[in-house]
C-alpha positions in Angstrom: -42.2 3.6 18.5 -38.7 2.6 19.7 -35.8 3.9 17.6 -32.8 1.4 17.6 -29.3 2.3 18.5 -28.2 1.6 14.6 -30.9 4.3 13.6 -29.4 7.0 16.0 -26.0 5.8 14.9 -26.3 6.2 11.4 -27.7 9.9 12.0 -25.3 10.8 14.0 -22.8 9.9 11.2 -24.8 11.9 8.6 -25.5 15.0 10.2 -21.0 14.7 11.0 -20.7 14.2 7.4 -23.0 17.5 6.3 -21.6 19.3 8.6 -17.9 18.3 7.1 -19.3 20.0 4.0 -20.5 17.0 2.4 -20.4 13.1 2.5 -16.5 11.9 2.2 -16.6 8.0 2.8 -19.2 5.5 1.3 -19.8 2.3 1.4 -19.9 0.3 -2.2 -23.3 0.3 -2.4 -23.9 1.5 -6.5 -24.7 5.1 -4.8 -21.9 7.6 -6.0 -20.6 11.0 -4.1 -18.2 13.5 -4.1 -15.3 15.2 -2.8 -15.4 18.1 -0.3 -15.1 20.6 -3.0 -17.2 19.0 -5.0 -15.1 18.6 -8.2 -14.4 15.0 -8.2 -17.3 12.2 -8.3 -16.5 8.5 -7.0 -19.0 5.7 -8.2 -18.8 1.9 -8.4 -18.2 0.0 -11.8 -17.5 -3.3 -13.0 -14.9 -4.1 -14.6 -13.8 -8.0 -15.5 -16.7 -9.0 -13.1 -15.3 -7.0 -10.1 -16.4 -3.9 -8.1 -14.0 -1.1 -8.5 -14.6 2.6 -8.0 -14.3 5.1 -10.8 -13.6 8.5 -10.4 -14.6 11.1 -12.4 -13.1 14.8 -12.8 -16.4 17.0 -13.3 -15.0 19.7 -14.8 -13.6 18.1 -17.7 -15.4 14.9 -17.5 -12.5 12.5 -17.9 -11.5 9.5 -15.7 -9.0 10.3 -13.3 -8.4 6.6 -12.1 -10.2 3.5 -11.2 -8.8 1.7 -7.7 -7.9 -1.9 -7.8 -7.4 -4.5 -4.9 -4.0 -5.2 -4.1 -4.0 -8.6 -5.5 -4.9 -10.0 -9.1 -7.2 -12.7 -7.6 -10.9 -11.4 -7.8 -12.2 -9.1 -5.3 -14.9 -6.3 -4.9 -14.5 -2.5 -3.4 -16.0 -2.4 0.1 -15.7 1.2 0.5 -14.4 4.4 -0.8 -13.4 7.9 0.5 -12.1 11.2 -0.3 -9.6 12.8 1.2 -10.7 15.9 3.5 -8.8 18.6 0.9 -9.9 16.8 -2.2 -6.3 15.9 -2.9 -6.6 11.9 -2.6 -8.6 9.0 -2.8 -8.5 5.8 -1.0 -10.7 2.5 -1.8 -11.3 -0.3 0.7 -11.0 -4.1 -0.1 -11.3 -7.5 2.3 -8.7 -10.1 2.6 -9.2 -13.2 4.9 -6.0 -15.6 3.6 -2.4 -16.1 5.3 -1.2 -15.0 9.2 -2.1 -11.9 8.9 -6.1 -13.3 8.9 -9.0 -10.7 8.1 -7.8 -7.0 7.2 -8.7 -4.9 5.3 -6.2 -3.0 2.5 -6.6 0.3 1.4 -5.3 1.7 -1.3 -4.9 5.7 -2.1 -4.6 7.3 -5.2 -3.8 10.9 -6.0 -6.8 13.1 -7.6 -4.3 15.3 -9.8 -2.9 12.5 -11.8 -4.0 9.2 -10.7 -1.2 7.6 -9.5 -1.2 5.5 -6.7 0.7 6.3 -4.1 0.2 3.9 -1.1 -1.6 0.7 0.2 -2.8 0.7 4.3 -3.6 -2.3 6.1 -5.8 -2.7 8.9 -7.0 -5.4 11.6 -10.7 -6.5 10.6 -13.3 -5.9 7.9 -13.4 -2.1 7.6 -16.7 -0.7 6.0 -15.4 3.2 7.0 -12.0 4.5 6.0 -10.3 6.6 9.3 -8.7 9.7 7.8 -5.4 8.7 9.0 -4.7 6.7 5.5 -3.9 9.9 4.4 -1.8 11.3 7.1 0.1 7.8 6.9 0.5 9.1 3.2 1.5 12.3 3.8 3.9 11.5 6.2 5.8 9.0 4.0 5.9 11.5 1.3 7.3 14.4 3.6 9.8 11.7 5.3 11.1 10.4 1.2 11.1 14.7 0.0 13.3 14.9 3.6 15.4 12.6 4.9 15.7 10.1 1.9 17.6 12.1 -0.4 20.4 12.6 1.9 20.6 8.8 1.3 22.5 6.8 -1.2 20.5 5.5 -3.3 17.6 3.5 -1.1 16.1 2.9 2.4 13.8 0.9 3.7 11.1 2.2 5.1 8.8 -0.2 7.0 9.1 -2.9 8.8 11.8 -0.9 10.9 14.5 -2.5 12.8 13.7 -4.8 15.9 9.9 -5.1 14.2 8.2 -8.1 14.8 7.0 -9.7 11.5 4.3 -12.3 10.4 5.2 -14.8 7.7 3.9 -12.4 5.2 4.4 -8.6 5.3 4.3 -5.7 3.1 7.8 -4.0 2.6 7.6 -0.1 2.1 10.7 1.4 0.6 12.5 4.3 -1.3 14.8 4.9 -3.8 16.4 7.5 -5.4 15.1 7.9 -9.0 17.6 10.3 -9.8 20.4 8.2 -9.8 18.0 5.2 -11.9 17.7 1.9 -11.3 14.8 -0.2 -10.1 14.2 -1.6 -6.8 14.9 -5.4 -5.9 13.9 -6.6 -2.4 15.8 -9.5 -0.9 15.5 -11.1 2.3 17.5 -13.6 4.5 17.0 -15.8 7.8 19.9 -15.1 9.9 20.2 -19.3 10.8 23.6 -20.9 9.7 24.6 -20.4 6.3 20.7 -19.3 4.7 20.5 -17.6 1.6 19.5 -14.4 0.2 15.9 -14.9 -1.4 14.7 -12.6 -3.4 11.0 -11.2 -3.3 8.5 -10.9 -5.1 9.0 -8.3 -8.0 8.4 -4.3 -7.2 5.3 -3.4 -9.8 5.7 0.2 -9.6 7.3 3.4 -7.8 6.2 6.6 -7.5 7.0 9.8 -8.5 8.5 10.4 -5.3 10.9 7.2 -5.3 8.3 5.3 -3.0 7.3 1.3 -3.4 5.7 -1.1 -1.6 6.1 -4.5 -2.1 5.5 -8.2 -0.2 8.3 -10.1 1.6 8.2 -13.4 2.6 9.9 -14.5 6.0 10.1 -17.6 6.1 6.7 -20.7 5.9 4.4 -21.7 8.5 7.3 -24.0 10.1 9.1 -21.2 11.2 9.5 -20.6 15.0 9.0 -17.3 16.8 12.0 -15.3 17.4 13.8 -16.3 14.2 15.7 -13.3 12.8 16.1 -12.1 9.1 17.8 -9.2 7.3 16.1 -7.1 4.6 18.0 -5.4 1.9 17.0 -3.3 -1.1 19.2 -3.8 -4.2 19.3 -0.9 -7.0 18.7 -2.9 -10.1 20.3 -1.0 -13.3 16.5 -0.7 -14.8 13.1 -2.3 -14.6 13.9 -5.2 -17.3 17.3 -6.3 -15.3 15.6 -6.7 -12.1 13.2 -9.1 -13.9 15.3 -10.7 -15.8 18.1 -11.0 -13.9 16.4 -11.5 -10.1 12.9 -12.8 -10.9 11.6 -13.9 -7.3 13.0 -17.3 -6.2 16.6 -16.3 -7.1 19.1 -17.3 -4.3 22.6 -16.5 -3.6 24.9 -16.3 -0.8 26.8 -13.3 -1.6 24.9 -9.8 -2.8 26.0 -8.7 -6.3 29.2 -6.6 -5.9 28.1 -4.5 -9.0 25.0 -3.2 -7.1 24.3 -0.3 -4.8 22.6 -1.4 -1.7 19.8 0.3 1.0 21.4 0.4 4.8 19.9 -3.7 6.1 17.2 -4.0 8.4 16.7 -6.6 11.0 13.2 -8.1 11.6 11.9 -10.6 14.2 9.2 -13.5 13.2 6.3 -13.7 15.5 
């Protein structure tokens, strides 16, 4: 009897995970599992007609959280994980739309609380989450505890200067929750006399002063090489960023009455 190379594969991968102490990534197949120290159980529900994970503190027996893609549009978990120290979660979803083409986002949430703390995205359809969405995470958090607070008041994170962007992009950001405020992300195509544009509205921030958001640089008609600037502005609260800089809003000049992050320059692919 001949024993194909996806058998041997997939034991290989399970005698990796037992000897990691238990199974810590899954595939969204109805089955649920646990975390390394076995005190948190992830399982697949449905909720409005899509396929979401729920996790459940065993202790206790409450909900600790239940993942969502990273749009509103309908769309089913592809895979789940657990951190190696139990500390975080992370959920897999599938996106094929836009330049970017198929990726994969994944979202991680914190065990303790809930909250979510960052979205990951990666080339391809991704069925097994690498542990390095949680180093990502863990270094973002240790940069924002660090260096950020010797800012102002924000600082953009990612893209970085001299990055080379697609049409669409996620923006990753800080800003400095002590001194208030909400963040407001604006972007502008350094050709002639552009506008500012803002983007698309920040949904949440951390407890650690950390967003992510999407930017727009420019439409499928714009060439390679074209340069644009990326600015955070520090919105007096949550309600005044919407109301007064829904996404759309153009101007030429940036509000004198509002603090600013340092500007980033970005290249269009």
């Amino acid at each position: 009897m001949q024993t194909s190379t996806r058998t041997i594969v997939s034991i290989l991968g399970l005698a990796i995970s037992l000897s990691l102490g238990g199974v810590l990534d899954c595939r969204a197949n109805g089955k649920s599992f646990r975390s390394p120290d076995k005190k948190y159980e992830a399982k697949t529900v449905r909720a409005k007609s899509e396929l979401h994970y729920q996790v459940t503190n065993l202790k206790n027996e409450k909900v600790v959280l239940v993942t969502n893609a990273k749009y509103r549009s309908p769309n089913d978990v592809k895979a789940g994980r657990f951190s190696p120290d139990s500390t975080q979660f992370a959920a897999a979803y599938h996106y094929g739309h836009g330049d970017k083409g198929e990726h994969t986002w994944v979202g991680v949430w914190n065990l303790k609380d809930g909250e979510f703390v960052q979205g990951v995205e990666m080339d391809g359809y991704l069925l097994d989450i690498p542990a390095s969405v949680f180093r990502k995470v863990e270094q973002a958090e240790e940069v924002a505890e660090t260096e950020l607070y010797k800012a102002s008041d924000a600082r953009l994170l990612l893209p970085k200067a001299a990055d080379r962007v697609a049409r669409v992009e996620d923006v990753k950001g800080w800003i400095n929750l002590k001194s208030g405020g909400w963040p407001v992300v604006i972007v502008r195509p350094l050709v002639d006399e552009e506008p500012w544009f803002v983007q698309p509205e920040v949904e949440g921030v951390t407890k650690k002063g950390l967003f992510t958001t999407r930017a727009y640089f420019g439409d499928a008609m714009t060439p390679a090489g074209t340069e644009f600037r990326i600015l955070i502005l520090v919105a007096p609260s949550k309600k005044d960023a919407e109301e007064k800089y829904p996404r759309g809003t153009t101007f030429r000049s940036l509000p004198a009455d509002l603090s600013t992050s340092d500007p980033v320059e970005v290249i269009r692919r």
